[in-house]
Kinemage of the C-alpha trace (Angstrom):
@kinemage 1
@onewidth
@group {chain A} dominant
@subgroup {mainchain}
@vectorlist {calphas} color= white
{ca unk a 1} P 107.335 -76.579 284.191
{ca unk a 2} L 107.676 -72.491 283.942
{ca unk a 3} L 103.619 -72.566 285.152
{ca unk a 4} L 104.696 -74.056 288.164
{ca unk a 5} L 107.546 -72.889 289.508
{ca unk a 6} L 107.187 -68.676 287.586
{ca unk a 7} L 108.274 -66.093 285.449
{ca unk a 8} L 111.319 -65.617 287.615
{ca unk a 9} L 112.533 -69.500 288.687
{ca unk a 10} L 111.789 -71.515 285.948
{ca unk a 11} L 113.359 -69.276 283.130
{ca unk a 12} L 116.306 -68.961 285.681
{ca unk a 13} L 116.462 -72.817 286.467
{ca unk a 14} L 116.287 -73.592 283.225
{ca unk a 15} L 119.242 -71.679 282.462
{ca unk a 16} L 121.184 -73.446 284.890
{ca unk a 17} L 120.172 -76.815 283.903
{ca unk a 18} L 121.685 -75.746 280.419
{ca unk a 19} L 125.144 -74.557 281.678
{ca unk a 20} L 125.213 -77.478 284.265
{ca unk a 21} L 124.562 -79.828 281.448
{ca unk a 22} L 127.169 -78.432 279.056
{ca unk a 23} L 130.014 -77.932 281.331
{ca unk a 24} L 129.642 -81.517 282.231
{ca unk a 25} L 129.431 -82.999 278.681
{ca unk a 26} L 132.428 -80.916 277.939
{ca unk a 27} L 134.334 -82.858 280.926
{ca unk a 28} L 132.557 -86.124 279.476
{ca unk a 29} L 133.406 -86.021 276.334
{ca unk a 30} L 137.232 -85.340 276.836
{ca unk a 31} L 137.058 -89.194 278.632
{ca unk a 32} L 136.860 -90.666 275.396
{ca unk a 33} L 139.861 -91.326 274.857
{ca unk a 34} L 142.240 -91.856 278.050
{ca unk a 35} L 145.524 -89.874 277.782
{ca unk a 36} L 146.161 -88.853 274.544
{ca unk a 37} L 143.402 -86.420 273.785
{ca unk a 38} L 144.159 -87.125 269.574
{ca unk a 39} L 145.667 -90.888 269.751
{ca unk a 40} L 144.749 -92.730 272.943
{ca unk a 41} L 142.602 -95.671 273.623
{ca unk a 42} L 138.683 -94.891 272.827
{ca unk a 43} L 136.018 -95.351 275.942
{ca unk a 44} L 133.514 -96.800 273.264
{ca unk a 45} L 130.635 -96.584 275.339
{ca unk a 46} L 130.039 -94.257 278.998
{ca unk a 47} L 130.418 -97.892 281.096
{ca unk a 48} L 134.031 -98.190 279.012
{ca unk a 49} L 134.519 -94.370 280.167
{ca unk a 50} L 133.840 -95.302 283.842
{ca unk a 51} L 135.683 -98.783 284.185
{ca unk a 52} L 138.815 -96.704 282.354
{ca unk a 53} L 138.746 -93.622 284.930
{ca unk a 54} L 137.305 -95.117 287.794
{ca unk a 55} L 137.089 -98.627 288.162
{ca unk a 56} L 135.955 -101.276 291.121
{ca unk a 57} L 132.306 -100.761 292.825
{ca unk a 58} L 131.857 -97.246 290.616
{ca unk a 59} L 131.331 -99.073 287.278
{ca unk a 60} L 128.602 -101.100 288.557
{ca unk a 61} L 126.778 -97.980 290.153
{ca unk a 62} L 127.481 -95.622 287.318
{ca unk a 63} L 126.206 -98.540 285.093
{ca unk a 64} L 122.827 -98.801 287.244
{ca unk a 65} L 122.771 -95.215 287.209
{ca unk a 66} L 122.946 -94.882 283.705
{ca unk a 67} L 120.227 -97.711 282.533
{ca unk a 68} L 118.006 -96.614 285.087
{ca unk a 69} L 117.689 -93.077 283.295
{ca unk a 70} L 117.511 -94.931 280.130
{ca unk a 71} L 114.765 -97.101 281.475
{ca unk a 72} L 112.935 -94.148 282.623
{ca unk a 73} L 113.527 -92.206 279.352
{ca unk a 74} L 112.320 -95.062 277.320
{ca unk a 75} L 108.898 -94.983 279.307
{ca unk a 76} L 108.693 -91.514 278.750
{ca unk a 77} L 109.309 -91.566 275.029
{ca unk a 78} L 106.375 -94.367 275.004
{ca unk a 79} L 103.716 -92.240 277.117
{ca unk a 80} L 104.435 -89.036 275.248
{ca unk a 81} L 104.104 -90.887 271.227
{ca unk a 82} L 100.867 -92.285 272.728
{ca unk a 83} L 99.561 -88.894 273.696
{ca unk a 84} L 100.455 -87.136 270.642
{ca unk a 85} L 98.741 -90.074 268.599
{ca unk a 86} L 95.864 -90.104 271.064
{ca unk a 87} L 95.690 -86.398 270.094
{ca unk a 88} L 95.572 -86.801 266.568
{ca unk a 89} L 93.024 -89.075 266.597
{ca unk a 90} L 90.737 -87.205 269.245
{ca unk a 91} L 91.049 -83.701 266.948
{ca unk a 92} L 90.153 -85.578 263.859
{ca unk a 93} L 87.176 -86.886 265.636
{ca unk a 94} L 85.944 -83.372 267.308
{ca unk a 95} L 86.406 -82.726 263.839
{ca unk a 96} L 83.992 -85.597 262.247
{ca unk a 97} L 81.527 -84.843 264.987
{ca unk a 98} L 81.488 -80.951 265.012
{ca unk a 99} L 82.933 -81.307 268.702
{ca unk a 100} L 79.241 -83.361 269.586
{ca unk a 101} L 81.142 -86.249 270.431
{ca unk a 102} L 83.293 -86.393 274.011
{ca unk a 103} L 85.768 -88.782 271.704
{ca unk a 104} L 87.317 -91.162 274.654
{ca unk a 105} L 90.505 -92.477 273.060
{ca unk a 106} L 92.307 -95.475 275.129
{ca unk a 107} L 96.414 -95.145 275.198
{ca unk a 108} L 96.835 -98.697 275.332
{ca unk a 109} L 96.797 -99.866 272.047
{ca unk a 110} L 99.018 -96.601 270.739
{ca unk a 111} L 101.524 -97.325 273.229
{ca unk a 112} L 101.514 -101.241 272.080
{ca unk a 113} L 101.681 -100.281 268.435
{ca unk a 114} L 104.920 -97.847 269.100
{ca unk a 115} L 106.601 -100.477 271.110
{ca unk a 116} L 105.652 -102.781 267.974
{ca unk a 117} L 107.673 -100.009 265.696
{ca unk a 118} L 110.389 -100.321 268.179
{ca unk a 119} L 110.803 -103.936 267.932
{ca unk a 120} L 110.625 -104.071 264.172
{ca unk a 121} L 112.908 -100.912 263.962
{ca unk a 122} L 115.844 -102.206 266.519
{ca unk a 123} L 116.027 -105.321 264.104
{ca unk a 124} L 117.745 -103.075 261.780
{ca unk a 125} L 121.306 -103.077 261.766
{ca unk a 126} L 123.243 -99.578 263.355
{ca unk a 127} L 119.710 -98.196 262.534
{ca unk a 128} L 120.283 -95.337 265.542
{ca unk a 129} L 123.619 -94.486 263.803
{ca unk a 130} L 121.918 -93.675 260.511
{ca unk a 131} L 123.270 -90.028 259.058
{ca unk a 132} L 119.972 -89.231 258.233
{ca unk a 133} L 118.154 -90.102 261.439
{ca unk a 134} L 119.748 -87.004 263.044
{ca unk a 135} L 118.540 -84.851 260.386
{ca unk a 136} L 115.072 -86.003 260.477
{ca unk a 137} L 115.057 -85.670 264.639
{ca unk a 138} L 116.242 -82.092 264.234
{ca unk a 139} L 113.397 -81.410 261.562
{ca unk a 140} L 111.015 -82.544 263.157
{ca unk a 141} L 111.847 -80.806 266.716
{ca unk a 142} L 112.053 -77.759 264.617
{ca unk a 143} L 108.777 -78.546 263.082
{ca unk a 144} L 106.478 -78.972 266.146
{ca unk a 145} L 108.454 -76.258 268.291
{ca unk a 146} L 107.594 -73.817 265.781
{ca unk a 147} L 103.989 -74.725 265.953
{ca unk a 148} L 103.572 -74.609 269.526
{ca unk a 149} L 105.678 -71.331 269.659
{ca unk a 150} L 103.319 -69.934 266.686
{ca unk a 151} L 99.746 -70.508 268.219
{ca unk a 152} L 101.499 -69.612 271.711
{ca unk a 153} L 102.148 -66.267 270.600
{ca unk a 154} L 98.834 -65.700 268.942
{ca unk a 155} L 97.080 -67.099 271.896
{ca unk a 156} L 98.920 -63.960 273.599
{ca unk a 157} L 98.295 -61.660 271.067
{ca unk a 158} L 94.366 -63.115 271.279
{ca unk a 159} L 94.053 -62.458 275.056
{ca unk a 160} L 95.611 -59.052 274.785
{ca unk a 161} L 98.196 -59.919 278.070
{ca unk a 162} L 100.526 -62.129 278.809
{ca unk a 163} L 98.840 -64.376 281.608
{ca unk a 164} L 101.233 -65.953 285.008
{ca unk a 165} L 102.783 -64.626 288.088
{ca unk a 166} L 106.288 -64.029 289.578
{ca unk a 167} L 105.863 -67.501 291.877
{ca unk a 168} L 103.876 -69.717 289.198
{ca unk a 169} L 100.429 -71.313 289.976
{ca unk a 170} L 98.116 -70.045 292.633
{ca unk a 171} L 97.881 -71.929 295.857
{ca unk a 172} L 93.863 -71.821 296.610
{ca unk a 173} L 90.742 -73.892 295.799
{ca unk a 174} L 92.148 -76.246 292.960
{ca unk a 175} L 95.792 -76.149 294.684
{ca unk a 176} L 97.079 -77.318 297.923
{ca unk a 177} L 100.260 -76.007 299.800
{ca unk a 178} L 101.573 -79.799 299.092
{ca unk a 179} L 100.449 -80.126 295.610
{ca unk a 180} L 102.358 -76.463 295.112
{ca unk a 181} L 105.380 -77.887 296.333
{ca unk a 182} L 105.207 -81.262 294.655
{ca unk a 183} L 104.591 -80.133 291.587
{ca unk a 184} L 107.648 -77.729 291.817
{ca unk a 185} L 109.618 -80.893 292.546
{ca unk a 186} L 107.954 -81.923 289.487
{ca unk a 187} L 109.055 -79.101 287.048
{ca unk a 188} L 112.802 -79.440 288.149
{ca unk a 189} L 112.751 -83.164 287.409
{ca unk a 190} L 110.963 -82.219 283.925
{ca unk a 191} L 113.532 -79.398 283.229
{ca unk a 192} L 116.301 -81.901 284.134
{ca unk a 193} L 114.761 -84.532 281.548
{ca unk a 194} L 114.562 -82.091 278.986
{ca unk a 195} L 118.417 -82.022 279.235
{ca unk a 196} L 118.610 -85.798 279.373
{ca unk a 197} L 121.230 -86.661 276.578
{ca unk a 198} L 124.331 -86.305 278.271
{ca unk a 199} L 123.517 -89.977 279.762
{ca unk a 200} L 124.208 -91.280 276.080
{ca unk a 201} L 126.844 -88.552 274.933
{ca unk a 202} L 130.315 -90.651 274.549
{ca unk a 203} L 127.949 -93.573 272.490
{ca unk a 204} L 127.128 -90.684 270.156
{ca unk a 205} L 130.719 -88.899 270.210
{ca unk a 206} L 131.844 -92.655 269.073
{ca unk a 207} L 130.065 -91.575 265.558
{ca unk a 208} L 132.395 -88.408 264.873
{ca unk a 209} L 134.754 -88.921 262.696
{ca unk a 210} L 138.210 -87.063 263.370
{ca unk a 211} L 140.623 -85.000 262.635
{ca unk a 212} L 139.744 -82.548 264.215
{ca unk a 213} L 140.047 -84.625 267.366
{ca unk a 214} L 136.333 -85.961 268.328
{ca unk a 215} L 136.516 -83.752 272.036
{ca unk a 216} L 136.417 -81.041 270.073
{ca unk a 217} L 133.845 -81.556 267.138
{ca unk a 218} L 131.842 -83.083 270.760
{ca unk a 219} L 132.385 -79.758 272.631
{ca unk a 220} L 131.334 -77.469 269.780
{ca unk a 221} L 128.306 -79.639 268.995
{ca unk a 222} L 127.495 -79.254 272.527
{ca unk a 223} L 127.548 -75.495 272.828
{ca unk a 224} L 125.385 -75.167 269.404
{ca unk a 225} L 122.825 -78.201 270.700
{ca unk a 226} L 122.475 -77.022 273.966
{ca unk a 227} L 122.159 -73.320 272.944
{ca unk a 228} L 119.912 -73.706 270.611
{ca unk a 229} L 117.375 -76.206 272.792
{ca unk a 230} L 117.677 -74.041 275.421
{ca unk a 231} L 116.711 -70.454 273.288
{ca unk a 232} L 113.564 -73.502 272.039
{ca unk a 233} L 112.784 -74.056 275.504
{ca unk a 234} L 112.600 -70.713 276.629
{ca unk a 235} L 110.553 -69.375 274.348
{ca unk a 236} L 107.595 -72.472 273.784
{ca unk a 237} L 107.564 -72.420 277.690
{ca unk a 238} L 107.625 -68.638 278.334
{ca unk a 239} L 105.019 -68.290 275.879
{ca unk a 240} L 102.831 -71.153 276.637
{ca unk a 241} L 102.460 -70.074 280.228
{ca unk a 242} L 102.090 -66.314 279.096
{ca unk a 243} L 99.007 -68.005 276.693
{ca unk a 244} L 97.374 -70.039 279.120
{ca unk a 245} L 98.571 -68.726 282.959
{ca unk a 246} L 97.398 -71.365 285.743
{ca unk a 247} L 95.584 -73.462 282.979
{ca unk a 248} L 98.795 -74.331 281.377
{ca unk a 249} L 98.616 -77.735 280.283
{ca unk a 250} L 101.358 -80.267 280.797
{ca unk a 251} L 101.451 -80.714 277.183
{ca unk a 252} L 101.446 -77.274 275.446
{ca unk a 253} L 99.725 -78.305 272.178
{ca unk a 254} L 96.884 -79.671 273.930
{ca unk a 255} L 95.665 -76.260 275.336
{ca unk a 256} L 94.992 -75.384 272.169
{ca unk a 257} L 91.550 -77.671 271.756
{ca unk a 258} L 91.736 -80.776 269.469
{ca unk a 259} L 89.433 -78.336 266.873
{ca unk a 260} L 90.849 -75.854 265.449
{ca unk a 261} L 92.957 -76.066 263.760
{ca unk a 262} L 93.188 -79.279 263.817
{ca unk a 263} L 95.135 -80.218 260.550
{ca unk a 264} L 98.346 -77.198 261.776
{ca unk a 265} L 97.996 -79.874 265.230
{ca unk a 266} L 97.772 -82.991 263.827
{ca unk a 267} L 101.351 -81.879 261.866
{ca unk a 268} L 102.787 -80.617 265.176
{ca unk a 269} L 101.830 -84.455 266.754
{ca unk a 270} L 102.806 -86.444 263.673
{ca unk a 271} L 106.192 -84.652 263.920
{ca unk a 272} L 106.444 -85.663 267.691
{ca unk a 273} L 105.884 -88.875 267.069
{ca unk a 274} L 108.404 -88.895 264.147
{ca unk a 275} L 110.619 -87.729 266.534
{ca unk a 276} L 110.176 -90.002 269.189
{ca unk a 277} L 110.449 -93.175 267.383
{ca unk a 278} L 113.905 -92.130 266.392
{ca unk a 279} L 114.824 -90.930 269.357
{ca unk a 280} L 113.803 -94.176 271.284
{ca unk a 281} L 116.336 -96.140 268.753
{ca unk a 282} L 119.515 -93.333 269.588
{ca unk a 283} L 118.486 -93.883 273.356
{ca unk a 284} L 117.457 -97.538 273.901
């Protein structure tokens, strides 16, 4: 997203997106409970939230609203676990083959396979309010972050500059004028998705246990969660587009080759895919 939109935009965007996001889940999660901040009635789920403080024809949109982002979140989930299992399996190839072989992997059956998981998994009971599950997503986002962050910088350090410009990718031979501004489109709806929880934020603040009162332990989570995803963020973009300029790739990890080395990549895809099955549960 930073490639396409600059140095100057996309950090700055970005950093909107994150106070946007948190000054709204603050106001979200105090309608949990209606009146009484401490003892009133709980707003179980965001559609229990609307009907309470709205009501009529708004329930029904905000409810469309809502499972239309988790409808489009799911598909995302699926497409991205497919590519980072595609990716494993193409790396381990190039590495079989010495990089002779083109390796032509076809998503199909690896997005079948994780819907499989999905199905098998959502037959367990409250399995996406598991204490653990958290623990593991947050691992594992550490995990692959760190990776991509790691051979971003020494991709940097290997060039001997940091590659991009102030307005993002070149308009020229490979870029048209509409593509340019398309794709910028594009980058604000990925920076947007990247802050995509808020859509499922009173289910999850239905977990915390109180005293203190669960607005609170919500709003503090909030400024930690979105702080800390935000300084993530920053940095794996900032430095993937300082590693690899106008070439950036849409996935960072994959502008690193599928050969070397392979084994630090296939851990940085396992751990997305780890991720994503688990997060698929919280979400759908």
């Amino acid at each position: 997203a930073i490639a396409q939109i600059g140095w100057i935009a996309g950090p700055a965007v970005m950093f909107l997106f994150s106070l946007v996001t948190y000054y709204t889940s603050t106001l979200l999660s105090a309608c949990y409970r209606s009146g009484d901040p401490v003892n009133g009635k709980r707003n179980y789920t965001y559609m229990d939230a609307v009907r309470t403080n709205l009501g009529g024809a708004k329930v029904k949109l905000c409810g469309f609203v809502q499972y239309l982002n988790l409808f489009g979140v799911a598909i995302g989930y699926t497409i991205a676990s497919s590519i980072s299992m595609m990716a494993i399996k193409r790396s381990n190839c190039f590495h079989k083959s010495g990089g002779k072989n083109p390796c032509h992997i076809n998503a199909n059956p690896y997005m079948i396979a994780f819907g499989i998981a999905e199905i098998i998994f959502s037959q367990i009971p409250d399995f996406d309010q598991l204490w653990w599950l958290s623990i593991l997503a947050a691992v594992m986002s550490f995990t692959y972050s760190t990776i991509g962050l790691g051979l971003g910088i020494a991709q940097v350090v290997e060039n001997g500059k940091a590659m991009g410009s102030v307005t993002g990718i070149s308009i020229g031979a490979n870029v048209t004028p509409t593509q340019k501004i398309w794709r910028s489109f594009q980058a604000l709806g990925d920076i947007a998705f990247a802050y995509s929880y808020s859509i499922i934020l009173i289910e999850i603040q239905d977990t915390v246990r109180s005293p203190p009162s669960e607005s609170k332990t919500m709003k503090k989570a909030t400024l930690i969660s979105v702080a800390v995803t935000t300084l993530f963020y920053m940095l794996c973009g900032c430095f993937g587009y300082a590693a690899f300029g106008d070439m950036s790739p849409g996935n960072l990890l994959t502008g690193f080759g599928f050969y070397n080395p392979y084994w630090l990549l296939d851990i940085a895809n396992v751990a997305i895919v780890v991720h994503l099955v688990g997060a698929y549960q919280v979400f759908a």
